[in-house]
C-alpha positions in Angstrom: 0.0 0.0 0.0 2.9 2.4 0.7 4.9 1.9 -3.1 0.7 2.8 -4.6 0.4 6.1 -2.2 3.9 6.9 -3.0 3.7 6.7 -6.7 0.2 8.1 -6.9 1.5 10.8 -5.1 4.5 11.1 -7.1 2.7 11.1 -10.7 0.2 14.0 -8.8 3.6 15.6 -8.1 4.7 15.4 -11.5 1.5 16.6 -13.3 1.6 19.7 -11.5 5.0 20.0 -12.4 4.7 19.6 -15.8 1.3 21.6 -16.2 2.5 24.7 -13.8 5.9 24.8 -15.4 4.1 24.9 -18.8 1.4 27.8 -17.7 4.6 29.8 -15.9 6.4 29.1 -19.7 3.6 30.4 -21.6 2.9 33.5 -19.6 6.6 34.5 -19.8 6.2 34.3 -23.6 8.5 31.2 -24.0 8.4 29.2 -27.5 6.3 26.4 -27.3 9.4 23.9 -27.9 10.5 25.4 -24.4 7.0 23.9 -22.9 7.7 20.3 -25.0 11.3 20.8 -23.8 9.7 20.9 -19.9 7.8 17.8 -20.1 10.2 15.7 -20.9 12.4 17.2 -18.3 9.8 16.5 -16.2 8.8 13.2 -17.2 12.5 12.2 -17.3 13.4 13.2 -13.7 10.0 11.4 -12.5 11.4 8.5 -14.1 14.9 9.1 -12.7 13.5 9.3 -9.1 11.9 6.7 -9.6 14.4 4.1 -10.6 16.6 5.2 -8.1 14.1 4.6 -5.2 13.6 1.5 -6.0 16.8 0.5 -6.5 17.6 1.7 -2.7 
């Protein structure tokens, strides 16, 4: 039950993340690349964090 709170609140985490980062982007006039360029920054530390917690 721990690991499903943790990642569900982990991907939670994440989505706001991504979506905040991407209005914050936006309003500052940023490209749109900039916005793609977040997500996967995003995405690629959640997966990052990921591996290494379960690894430990």
């Amino acid at each position: 039950m721990g690991d499903l709170a943790f990642g569900l609140g982990f991907g939670l985490l994440a989505i706001v993340l991504m979506f905040g980062g991407a209005f914050v982007l936006m309003a500052m006039k940023f490209p749109p690349d900039a916005v793609w360029v977040w997500f996967g920054v995003v995405i690629l530390a959640t997966f990052v964090l990921n591996k290494i917690r379960r690894s430990g």
